[in-house]
mmCIF file as Biopython writes it, N, C-alpha, C and O atoms, coordinates in Angstrom:
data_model
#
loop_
_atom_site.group_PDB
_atom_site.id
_atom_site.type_symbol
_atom_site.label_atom_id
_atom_site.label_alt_id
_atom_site.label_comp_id
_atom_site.label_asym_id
_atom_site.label_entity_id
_atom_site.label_seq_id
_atom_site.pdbx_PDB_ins_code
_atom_site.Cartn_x
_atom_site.Cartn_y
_atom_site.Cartn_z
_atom_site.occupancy
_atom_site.B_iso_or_equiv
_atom_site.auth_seq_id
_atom_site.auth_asym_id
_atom_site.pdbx_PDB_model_num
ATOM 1   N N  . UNK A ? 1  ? -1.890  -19.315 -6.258  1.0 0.0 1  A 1 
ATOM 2   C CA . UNK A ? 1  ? -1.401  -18.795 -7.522  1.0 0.0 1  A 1 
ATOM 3   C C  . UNK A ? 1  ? -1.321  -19.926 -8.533  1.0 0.0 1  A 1 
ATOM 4   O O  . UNK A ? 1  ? -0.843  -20.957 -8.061  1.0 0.0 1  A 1 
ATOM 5   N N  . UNK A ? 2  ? -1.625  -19.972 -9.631  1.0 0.0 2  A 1 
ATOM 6   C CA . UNK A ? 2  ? -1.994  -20.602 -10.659 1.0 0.0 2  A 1 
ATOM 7   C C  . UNK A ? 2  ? -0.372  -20.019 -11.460 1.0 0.0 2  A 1 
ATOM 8   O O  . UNK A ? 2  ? -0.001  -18.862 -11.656 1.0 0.0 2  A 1 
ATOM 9   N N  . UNK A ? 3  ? 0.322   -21.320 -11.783 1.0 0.0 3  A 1 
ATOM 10  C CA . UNK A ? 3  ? 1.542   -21.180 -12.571 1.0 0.0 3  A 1 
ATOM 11  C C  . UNK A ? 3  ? 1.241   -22.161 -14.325 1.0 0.0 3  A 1 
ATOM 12  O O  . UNK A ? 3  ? 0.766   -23.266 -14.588 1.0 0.0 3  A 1 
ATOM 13  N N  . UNK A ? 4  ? 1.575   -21.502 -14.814 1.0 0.0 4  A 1 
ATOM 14  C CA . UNK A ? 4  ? 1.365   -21.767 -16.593 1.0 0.0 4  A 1 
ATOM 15  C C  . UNK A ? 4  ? 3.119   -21.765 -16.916 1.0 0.0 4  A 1 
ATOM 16  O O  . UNK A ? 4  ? 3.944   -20.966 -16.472 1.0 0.0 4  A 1 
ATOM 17  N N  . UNK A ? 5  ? 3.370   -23.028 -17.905 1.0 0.0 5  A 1 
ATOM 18  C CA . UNK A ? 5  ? 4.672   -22.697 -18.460 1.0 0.0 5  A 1 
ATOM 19  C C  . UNK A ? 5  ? 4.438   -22.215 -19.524 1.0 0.0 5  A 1 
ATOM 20  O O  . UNK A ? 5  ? 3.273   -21.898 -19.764 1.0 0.0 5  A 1 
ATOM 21  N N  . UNK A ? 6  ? 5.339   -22.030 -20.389 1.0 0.0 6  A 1 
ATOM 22  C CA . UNK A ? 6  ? 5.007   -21.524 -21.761 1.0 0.0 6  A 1 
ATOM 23  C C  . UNK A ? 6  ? 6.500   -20.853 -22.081 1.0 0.0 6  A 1 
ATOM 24  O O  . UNK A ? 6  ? 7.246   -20.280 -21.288 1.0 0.0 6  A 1 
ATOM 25  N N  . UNK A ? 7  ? 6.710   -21.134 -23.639 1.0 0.0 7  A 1 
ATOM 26  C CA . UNK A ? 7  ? 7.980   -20.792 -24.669 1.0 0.0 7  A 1 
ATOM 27  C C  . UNK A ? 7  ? 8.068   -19.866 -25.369 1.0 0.0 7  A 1 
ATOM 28  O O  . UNK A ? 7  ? 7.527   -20.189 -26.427 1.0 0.0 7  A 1 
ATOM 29  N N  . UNK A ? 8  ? 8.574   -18.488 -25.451 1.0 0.0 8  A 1 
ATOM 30  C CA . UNK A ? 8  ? 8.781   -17.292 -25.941 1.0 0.0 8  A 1 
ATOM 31  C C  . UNK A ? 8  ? 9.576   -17.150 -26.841 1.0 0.0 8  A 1 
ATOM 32  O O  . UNK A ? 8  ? 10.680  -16.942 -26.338 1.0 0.0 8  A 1 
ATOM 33  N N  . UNK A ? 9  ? 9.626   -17.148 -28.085 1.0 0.0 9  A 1 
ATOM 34  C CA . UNK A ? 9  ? 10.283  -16.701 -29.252 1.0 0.0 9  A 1 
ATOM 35  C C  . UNK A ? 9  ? 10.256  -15.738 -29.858 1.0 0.0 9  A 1 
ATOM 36  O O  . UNK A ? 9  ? 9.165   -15.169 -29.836 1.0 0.0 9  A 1 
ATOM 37  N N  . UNK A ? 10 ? 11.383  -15.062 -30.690 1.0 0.0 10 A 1 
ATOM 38  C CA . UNK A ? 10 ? 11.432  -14.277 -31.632 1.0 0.0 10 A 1 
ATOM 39  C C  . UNK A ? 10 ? 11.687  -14.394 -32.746 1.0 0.0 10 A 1 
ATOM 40  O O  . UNK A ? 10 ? 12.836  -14.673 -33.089 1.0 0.0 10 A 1 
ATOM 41  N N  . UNK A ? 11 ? 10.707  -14.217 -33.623 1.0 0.0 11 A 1 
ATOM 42  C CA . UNK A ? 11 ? 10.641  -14.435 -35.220 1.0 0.0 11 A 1 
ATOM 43  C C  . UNK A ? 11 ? 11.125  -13.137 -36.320 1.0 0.0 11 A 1 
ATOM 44  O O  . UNK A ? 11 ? 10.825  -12.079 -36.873 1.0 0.0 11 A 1 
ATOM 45  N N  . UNK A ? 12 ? 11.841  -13.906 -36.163 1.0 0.0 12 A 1 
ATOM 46  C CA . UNK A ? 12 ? 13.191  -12.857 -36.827 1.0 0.0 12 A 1 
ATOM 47  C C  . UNK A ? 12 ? 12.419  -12.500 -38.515 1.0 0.0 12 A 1 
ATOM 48  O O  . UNK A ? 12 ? 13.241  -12.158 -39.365 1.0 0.0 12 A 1 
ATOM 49  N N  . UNK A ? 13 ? 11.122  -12.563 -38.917 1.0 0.0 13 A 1 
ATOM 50  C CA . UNK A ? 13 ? 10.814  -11.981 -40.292 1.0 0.0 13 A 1 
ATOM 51  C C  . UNK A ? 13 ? 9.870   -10.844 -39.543 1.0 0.0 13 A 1 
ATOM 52  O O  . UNK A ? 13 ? 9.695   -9.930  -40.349 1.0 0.0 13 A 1 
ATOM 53  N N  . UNK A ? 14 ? 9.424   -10.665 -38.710 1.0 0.0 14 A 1 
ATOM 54  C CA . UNK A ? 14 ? 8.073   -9.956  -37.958 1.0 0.0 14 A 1 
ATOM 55  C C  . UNK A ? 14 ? 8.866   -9.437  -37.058 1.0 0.0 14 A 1 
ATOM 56  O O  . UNK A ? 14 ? 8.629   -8.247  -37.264 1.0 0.0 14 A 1 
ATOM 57  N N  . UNK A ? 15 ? 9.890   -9.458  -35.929 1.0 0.0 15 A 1 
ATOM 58  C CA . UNK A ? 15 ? 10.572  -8.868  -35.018 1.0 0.0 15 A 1 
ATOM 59  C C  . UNK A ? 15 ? 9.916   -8.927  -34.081 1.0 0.0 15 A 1 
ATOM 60  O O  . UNK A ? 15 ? 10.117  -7.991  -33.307 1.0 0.0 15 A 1 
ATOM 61  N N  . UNK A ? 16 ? 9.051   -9.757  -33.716 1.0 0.0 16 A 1 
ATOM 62  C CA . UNK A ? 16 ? 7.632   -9.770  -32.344 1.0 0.0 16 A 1 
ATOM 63  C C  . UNK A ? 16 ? 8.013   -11.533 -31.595 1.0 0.0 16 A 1 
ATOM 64  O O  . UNK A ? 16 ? 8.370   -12.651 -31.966 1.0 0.0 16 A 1 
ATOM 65  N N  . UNK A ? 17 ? 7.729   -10.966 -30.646 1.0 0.0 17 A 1 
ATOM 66  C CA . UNK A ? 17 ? 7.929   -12.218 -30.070 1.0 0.0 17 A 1 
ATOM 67  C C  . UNK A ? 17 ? 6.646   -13.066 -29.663 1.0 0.0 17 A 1 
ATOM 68  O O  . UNK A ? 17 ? 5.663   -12.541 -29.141 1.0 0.0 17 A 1 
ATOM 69  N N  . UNK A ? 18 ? 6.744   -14.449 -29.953 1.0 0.0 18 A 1 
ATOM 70  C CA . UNK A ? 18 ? 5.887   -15.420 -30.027 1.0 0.0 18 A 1 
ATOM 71  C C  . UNK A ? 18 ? 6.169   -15.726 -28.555 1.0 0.0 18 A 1 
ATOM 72  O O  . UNK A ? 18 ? 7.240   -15.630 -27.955 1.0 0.0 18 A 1 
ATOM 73  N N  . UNK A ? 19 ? 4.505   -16.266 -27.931 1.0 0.0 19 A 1 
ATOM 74  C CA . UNK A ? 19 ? 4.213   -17.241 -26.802 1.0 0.0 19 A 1 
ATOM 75  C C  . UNK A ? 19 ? 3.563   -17.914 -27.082 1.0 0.0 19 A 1 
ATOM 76  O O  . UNK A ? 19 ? 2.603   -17.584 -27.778 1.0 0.0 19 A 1 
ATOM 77  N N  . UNK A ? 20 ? 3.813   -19.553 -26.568 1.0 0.0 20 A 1 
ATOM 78  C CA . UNK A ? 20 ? 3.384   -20.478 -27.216 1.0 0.0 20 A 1 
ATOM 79  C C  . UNK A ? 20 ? 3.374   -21.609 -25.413 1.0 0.0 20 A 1 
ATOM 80  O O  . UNK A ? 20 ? 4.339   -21.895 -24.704 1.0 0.0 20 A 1 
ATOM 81  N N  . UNK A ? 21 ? 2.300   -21.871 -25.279 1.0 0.0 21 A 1 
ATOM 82  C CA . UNK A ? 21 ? 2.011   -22.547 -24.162 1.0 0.0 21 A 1 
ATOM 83  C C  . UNK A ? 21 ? 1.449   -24.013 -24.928 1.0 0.0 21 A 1 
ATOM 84  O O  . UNK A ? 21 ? 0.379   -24.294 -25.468 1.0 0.0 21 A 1 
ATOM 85  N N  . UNK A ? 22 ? 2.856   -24.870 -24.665 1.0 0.0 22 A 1 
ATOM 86  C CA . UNK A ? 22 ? 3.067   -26.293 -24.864 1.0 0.0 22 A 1 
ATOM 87  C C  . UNK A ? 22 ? 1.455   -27.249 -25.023 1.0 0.0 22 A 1 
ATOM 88  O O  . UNK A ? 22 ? 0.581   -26.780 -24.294 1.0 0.0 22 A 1 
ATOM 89  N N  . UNK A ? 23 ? 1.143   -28.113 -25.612 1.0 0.0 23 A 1 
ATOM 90  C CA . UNK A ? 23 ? 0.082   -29.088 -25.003 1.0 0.0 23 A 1 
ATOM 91  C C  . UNK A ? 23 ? -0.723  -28.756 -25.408 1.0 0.0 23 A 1 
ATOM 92  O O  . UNK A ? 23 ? -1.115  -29.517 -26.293 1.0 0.0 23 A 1 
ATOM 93  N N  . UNK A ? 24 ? -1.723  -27.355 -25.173 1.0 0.0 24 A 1 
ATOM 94  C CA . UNK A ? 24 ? -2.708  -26.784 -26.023 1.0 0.0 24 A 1 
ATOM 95  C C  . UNK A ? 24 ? -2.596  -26.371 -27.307 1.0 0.0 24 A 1 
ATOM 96  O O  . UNK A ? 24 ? -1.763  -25.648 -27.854 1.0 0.0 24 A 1 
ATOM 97  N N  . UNK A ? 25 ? -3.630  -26.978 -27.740 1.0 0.0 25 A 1 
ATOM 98  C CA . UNK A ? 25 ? -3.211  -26.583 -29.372 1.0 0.0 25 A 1 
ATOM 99  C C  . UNK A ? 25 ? -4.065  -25.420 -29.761 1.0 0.0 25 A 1 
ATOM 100 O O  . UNK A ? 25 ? -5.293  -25.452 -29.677 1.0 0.0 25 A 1 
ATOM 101 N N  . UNK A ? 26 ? -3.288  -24.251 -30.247 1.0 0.0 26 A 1 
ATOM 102 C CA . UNK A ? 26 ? -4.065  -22.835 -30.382 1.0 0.0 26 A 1 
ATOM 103 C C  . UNK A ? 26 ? -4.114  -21.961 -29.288 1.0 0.0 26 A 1 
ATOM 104 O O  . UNK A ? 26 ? -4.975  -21.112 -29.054 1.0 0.0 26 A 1 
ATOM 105 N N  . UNK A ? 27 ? -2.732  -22.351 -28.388 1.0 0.0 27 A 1 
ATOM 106 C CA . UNK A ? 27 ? -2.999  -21.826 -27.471 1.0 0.0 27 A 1 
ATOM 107 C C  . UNK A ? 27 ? -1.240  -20.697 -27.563 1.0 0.0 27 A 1 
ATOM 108 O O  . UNK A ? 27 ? -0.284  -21.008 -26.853 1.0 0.0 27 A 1 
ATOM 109 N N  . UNK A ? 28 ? -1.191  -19.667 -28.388 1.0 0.0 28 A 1 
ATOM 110 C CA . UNK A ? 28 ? -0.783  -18.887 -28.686 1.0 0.0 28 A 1 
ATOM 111 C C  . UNK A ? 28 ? -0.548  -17.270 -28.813 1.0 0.0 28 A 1 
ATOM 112 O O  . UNK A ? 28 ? -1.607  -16.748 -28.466 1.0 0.0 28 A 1 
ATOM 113 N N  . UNK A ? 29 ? 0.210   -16.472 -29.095 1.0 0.0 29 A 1 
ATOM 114 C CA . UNK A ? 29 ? 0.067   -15.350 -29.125 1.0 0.0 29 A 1 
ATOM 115 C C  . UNK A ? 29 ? 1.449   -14.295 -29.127 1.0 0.0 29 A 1 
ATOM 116 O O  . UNK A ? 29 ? 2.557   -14.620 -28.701 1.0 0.0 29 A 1 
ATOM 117 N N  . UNK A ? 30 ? 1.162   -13.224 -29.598 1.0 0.0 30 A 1 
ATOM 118 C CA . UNK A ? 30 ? 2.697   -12.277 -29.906 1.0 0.0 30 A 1 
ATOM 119 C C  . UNK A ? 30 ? 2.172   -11.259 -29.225 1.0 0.0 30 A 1 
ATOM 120 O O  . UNK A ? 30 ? 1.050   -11.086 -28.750 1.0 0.0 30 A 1 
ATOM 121 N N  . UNK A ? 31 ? 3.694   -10.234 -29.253 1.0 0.0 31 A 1 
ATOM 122 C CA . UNK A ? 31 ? 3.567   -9.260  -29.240 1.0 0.0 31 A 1 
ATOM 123 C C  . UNK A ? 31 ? 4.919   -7.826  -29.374 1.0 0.0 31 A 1 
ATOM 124 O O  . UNK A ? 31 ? 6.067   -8.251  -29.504 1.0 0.0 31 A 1 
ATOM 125 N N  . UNK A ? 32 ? 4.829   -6.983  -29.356 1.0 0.0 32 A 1 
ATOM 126 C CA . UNK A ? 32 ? 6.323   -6.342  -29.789 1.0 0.0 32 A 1 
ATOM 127 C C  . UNK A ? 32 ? 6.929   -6.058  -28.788 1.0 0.0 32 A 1 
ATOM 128 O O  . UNK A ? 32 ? 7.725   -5.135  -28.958 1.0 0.0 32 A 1 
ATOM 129 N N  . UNK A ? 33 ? 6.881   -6.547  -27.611 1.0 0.0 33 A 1 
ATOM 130 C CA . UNK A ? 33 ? 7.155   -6.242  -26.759 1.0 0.0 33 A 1 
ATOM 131 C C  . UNK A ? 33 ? 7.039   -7.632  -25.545 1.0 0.0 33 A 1 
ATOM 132 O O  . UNK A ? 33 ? 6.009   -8.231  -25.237 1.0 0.0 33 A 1 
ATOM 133 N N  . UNK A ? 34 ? 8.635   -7.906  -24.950 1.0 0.0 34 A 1 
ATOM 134 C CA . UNK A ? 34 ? 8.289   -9.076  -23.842 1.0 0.0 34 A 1 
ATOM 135 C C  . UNK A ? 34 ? 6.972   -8.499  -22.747 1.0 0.0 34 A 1 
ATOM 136 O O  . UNK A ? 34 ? 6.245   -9.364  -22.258 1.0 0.0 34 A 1 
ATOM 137 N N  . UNK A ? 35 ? 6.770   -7.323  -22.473 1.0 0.0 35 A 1 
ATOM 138 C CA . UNK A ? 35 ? 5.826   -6.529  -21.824 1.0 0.0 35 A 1 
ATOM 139 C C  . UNK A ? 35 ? 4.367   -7.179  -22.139 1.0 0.0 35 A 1 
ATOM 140 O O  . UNK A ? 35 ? 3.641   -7.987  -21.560 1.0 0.0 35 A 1 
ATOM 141 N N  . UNK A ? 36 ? 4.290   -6.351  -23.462 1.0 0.0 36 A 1 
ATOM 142 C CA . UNK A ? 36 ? 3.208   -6.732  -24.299 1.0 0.0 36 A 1 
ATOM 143 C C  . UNK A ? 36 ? 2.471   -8.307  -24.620 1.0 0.0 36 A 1 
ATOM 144 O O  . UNK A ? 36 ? 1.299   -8.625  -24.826 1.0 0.0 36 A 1 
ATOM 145 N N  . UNK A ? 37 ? 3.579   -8.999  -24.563 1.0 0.0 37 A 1 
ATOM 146 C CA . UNK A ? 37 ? 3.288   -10.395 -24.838 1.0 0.0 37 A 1 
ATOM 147 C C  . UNK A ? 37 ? 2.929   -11.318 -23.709 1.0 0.0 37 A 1 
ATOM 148 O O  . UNK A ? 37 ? 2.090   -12.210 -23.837 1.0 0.0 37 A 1 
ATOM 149 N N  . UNK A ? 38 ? 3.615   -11.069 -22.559 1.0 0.0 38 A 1 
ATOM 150 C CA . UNK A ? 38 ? 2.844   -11.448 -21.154 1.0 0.0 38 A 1 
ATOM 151 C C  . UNK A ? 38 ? 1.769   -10.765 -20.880 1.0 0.0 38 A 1 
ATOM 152 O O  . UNK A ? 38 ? 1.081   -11.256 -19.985 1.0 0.0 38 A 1 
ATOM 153 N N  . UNK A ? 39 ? 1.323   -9.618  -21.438 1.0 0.0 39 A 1 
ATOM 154 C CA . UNK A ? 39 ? -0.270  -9.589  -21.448 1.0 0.0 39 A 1 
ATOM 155 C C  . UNK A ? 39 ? -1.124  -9.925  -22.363 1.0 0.0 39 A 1 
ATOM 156 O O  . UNK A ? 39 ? -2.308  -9.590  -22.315 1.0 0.0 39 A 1 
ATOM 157 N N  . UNK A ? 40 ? -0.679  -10.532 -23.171 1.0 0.0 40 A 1 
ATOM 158 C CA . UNK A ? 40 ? -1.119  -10.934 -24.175 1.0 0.0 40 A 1 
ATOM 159 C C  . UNK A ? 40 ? -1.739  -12.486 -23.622 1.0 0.0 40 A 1 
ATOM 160 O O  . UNK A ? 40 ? -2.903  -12.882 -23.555 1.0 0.0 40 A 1 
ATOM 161 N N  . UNK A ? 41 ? -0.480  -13.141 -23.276 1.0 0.0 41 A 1 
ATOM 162 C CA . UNK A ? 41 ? -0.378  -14.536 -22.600 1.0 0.0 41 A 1 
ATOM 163 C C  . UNK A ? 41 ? -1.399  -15.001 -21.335 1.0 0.0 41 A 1 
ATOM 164 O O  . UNK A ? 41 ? -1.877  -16.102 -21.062 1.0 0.0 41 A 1 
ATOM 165 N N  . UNK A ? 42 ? -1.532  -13.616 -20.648 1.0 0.0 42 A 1 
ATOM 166 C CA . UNK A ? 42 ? -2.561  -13.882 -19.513 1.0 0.0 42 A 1 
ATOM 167 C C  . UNK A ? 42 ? -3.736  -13.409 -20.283 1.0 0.0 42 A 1 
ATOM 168 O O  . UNK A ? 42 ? -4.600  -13.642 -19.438 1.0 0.0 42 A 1 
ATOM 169 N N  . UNK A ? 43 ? -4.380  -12.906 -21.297 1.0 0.0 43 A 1 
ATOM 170 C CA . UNK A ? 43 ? -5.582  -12.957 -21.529 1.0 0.0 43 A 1 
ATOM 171 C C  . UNK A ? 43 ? -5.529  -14.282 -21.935 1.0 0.0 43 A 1 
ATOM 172 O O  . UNK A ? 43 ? -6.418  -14.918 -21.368 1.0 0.0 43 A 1 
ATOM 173 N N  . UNK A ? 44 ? -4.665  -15.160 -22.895 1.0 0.0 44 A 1 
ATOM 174 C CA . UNK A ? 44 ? -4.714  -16.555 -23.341 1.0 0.0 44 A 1 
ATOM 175 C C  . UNK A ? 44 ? -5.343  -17.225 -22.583 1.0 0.0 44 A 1 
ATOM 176 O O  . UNK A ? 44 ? -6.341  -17.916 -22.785 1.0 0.0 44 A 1 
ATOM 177 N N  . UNK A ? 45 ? -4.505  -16.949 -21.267 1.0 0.0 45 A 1 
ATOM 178 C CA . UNK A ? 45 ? -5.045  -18.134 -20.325 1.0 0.0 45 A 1 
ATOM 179 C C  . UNK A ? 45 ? -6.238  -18.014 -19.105 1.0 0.0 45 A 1 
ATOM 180 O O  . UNK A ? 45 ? -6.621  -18.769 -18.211 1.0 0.0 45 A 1 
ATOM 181 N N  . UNK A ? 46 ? -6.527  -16.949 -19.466 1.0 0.0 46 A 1 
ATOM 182 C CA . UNK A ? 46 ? -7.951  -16.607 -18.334 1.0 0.0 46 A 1 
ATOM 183 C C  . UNK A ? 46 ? -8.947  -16.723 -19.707 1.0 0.0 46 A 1 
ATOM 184 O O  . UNK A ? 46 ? -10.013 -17.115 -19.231 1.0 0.0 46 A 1 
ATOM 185 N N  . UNK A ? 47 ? -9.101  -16.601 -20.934 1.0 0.0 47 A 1 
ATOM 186 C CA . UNK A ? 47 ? -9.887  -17.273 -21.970 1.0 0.0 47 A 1 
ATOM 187 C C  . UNK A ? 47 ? -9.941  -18.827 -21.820 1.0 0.0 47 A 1 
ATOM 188 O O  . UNK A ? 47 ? -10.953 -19.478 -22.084 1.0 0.0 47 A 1 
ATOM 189 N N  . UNK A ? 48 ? -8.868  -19.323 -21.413 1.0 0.0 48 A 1 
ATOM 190 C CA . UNK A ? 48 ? -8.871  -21.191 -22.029 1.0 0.0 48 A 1 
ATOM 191 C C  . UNK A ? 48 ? -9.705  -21.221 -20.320 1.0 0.0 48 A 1 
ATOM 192 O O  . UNK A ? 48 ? -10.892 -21.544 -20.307 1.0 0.0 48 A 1 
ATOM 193 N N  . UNK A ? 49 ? -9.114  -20.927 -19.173 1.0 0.0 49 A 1 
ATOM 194 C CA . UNK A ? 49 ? -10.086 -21.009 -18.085 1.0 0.0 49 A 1 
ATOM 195 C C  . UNK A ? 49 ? -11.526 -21.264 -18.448 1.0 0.0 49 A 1 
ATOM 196 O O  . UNK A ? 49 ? -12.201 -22.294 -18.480 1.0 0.0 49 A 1 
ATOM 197 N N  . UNK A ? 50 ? -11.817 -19.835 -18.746 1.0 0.0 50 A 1 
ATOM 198 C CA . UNK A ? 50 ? -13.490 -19.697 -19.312 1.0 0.0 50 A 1 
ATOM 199 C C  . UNK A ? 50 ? -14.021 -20.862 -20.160 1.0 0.0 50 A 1 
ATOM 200 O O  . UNK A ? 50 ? -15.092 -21.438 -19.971 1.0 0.0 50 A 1 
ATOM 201 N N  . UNK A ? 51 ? -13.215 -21.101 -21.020 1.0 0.0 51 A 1 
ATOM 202 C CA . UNK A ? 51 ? -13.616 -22.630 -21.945 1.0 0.0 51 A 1 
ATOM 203 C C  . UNK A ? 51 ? -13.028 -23.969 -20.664 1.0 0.0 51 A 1 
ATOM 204 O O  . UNK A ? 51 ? -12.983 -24.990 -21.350 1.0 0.0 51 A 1 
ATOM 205 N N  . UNK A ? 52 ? -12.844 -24.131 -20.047 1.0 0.0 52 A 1 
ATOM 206 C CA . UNK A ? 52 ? -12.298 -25.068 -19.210 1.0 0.0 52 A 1 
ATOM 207 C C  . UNK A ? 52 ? -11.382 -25.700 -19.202 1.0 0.0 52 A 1 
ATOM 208 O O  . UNK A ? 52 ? -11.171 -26.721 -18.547 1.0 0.0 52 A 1 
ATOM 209 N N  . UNK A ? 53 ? -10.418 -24.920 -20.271 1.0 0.0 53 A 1 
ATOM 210 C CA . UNK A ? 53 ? -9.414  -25.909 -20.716 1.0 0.0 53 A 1 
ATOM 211 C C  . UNK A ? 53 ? -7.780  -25.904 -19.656 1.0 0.0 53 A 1 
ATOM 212 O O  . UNK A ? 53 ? -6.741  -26.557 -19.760 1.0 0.0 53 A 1 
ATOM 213 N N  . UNK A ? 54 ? -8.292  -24.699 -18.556 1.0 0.0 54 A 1 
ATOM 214 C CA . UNK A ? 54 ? -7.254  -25.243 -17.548 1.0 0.0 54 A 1 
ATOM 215 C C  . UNK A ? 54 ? -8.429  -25.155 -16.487 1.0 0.0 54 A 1 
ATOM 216 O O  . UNK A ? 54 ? -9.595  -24.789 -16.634 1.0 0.0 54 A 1 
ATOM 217 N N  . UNK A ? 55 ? -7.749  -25.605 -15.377 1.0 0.0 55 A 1 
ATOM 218 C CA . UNK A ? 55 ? -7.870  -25.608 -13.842 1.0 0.0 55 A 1 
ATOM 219 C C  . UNK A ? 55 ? -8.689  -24.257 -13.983 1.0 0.0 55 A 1 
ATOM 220 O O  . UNK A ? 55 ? -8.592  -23.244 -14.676 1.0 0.0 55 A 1 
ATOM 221 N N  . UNK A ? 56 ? -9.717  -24.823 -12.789 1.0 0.0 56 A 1 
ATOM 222 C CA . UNK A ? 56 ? -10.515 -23.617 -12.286 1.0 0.0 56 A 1 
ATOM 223 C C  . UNK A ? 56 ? -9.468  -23.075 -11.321 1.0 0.0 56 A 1 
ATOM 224 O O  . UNK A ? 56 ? -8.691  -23.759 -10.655 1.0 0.0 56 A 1 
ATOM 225 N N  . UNK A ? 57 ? -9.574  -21.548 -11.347 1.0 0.0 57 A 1 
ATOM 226 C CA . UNK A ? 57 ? -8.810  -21.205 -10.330 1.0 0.0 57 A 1 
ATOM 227 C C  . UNK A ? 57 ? -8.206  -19.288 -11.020 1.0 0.0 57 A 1 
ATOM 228 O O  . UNK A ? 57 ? -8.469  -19.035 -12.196 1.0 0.0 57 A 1 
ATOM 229 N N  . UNK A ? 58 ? -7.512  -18.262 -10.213 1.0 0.0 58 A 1 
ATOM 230 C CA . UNK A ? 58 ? -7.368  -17.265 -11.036 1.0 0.0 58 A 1 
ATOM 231 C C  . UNK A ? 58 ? -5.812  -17.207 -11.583 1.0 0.0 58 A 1 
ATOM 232 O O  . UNK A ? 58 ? -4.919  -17.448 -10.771 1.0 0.0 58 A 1 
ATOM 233 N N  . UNK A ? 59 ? -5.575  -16.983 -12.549 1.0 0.0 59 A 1 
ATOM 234 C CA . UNK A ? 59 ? -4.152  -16.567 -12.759 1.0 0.0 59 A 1 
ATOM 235 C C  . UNK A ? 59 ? -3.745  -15.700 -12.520 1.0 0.0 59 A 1 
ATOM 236 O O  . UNK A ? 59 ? -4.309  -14.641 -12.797 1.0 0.0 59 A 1 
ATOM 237 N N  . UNK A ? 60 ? -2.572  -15.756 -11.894 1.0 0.0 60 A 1 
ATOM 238 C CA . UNK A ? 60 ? -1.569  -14.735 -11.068 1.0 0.0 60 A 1 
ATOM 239 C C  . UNK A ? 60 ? 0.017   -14.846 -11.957 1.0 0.0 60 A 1 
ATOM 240 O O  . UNK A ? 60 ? 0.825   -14.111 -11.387 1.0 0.0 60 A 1 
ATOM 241 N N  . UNK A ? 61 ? 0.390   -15.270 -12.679 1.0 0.0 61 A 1 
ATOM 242 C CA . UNK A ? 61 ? 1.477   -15.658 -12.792 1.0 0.0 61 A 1 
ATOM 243 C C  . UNK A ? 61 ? 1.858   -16.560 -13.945 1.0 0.0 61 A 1 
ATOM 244 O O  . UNK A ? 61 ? 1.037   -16.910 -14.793 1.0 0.0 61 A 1 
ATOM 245 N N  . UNK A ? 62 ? 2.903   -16.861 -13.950 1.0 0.0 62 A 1 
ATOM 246 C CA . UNK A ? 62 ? 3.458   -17.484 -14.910 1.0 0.0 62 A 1 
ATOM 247 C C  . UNK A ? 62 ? 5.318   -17.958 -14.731 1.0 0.0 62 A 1 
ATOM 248 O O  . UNK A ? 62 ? 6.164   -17.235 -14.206 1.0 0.0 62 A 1 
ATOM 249 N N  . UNK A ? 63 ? 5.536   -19.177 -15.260 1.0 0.0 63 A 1 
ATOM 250 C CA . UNK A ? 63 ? 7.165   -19.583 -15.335 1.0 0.0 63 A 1 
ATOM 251 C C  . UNK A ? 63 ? 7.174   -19.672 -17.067 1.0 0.0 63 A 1 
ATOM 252 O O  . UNK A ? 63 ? 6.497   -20.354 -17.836 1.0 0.0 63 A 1 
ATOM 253 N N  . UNK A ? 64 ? 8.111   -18.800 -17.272 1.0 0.0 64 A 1 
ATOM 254 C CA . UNK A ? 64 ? 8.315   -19.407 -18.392 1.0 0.0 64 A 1 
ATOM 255 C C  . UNK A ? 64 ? 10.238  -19.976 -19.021 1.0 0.0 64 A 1 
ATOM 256 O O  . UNK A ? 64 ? 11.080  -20.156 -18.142 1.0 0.0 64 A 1 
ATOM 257 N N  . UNK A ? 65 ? 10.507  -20.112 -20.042 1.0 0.0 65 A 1 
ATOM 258 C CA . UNK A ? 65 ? 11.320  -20.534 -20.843 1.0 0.0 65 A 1 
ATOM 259 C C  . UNK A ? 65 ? 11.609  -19.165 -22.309 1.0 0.0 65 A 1 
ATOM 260 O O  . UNK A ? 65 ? 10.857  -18.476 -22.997 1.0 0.0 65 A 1 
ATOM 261 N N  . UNK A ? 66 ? 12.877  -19.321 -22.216 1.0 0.0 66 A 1 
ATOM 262 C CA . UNK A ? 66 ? 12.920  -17.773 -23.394 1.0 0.0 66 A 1 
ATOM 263 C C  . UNK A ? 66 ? 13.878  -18.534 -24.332 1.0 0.0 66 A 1 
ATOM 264 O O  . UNK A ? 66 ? 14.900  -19.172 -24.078 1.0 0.0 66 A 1 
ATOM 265 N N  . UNK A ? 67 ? 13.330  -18.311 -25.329 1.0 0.0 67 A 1 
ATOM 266 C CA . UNK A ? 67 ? 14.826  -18.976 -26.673 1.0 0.0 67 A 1 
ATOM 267 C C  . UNK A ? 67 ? 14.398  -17.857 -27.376 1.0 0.0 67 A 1 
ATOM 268 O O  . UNK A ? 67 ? 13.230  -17.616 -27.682 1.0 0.0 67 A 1 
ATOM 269 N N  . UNK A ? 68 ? 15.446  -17.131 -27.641 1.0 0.0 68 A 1 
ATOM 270 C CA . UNK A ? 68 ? 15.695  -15.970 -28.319 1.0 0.0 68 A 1 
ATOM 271 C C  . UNK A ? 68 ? 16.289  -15.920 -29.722 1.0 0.0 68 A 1 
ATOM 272 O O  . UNK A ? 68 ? 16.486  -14.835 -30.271 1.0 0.0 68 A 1 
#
């Protein structure tokens, strides 16, 4: 299993919550929903795969960090 950290916010002018995976730059994404936004987050990161920008390997998962 392939673990990704990454920082979840809510932007209180839009009401959607931001994921934002540290280190990569552009490596981002929302959604209206904490639901929504972890799928959002795993297309992120099976895209940066495809470009090589993580570890070969499949993503299963994720740890993250929530500031609300």
């Amino acid at each position: 299993m392939k673990t990704v950290e990454f920082t979840i916010e809510k932007c209180r002018d839009t009401n959607q919550y931001v994921g934002i995976i540290p280190g990569i730059s552009g490596a981002h994404t929302q959604g209206e929903s904490i639901k929504s936004l972890l799928d959002n987050l795993k297309e992120v990161c099976e895209l940066l795969e495809v470009k090589g920008v993580l570890l070969t390997g499949q993503y299963e998962g994720a740890a993250y960090r929530v500031a609300l």
